[in-house]
N, C-alpha and C positions, 0 to 999 in steps of 0.2 A: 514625636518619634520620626527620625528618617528614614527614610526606604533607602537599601540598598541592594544590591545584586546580590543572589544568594543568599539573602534572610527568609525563614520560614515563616508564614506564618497562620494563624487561623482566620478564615475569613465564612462569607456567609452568602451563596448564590442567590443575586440580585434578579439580572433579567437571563433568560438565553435564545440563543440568536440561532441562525442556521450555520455562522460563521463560527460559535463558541459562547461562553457565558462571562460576563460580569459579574464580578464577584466583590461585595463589599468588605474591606480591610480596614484595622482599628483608624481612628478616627476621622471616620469619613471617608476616606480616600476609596478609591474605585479603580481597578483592574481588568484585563480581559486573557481566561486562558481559553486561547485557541484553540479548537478542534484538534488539530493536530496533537497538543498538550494535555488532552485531559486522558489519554492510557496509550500503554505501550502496543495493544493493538489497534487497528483499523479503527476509528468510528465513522461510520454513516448517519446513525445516526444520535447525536449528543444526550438527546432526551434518555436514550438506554441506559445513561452514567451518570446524570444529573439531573437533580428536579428544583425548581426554584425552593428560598427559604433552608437549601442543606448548607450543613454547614461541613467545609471543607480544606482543609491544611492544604495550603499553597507554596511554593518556592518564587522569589522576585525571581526573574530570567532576565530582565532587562526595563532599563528608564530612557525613555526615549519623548522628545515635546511632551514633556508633562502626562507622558503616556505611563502605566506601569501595566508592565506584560509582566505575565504568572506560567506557574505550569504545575500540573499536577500530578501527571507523570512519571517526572526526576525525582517524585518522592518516593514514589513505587516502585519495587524489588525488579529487576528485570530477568524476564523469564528465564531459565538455563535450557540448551540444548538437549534434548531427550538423548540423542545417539552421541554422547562425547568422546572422542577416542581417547582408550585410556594410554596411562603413562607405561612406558617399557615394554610393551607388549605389539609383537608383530601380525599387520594386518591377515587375517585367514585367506588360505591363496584356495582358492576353487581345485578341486579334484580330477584333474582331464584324467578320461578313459583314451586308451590304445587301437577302443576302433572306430574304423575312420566312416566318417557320411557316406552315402554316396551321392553323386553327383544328383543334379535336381533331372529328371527328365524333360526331353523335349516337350517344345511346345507345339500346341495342334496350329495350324494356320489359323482357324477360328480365335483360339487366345492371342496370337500376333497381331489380328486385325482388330483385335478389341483393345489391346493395349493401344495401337496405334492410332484409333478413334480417341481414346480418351485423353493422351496426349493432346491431338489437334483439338480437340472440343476444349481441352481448361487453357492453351495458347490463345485459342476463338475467344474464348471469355474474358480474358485477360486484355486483348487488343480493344474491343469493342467497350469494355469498361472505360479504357485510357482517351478512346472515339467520346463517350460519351461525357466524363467531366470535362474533355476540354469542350466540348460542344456548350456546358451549362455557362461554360468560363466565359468563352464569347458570347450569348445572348446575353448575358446579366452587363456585361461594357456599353453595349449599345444605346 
């Protein structure tokens, strides 16, 4: 049988790696679906979705030096949007009321100076961070 892009088929998890799992397909041939491939969310970690010995319907994704990449994923429904905007219908506009804030009150001198400390202290943090990687940048040249 030849492999081609986009044939399904069932296979049987071989070994698996940190990078994804090999997975044995009919006769004899050997594949690898990546990490990235084996679900439509995030995996950290692969052990969560596969155990050696399962066995598992794969999609070819690609033949590359006698390599055969798989994917498990593309076989899997992919999720729908919970909030989907529906068709015809106009977005709800917020209800403003007619009366208005009032202006925020002054500030004490005390909150002026403390705004103005915390300014200078994360500008301070910020120089001296930039002080210090290039500092590690030049010892490590030497």
């Amino acid at each position: 049988m030849e492999l081609t892009v986009g044939a399904i088929l069932e296979g049987k998890v071989k070994t698996i790696t940190n990078f994804g799992a090999f997975v044995t397909l009919p006769e004899g041939k050997t594949g690898l679906v990546h990490i990235s491939e084996v679900a439509n969310a995030y995996v950290s970690d692969i052990h969560q979705h596969l155990s050696e010995g399962q066995d598992v319907k794969v999609m070819v994704i690609g033949l590359e030096n006698g390599k055969v990449n798989l994917s498990i994923k593309r076989l899997e429904a992919r999720p729908q949007p919970t909030s989907a905007p529906r068709a015809n219908t106009a977005p709800a506009r917020p209800v403003r009321t007619a009366v208005p804030t009032p202006p925020p009150a002054p500030k004490s001198a005390d909150q002026l100076f403390e705004e103005k400390l915390k300014a200078f202290m994360t500008e301070s943090d910020s120089k001296i961070s930039g002080i210090r990687a290039e500092h590690r940048t030049k010892s490590r040249r030497r």
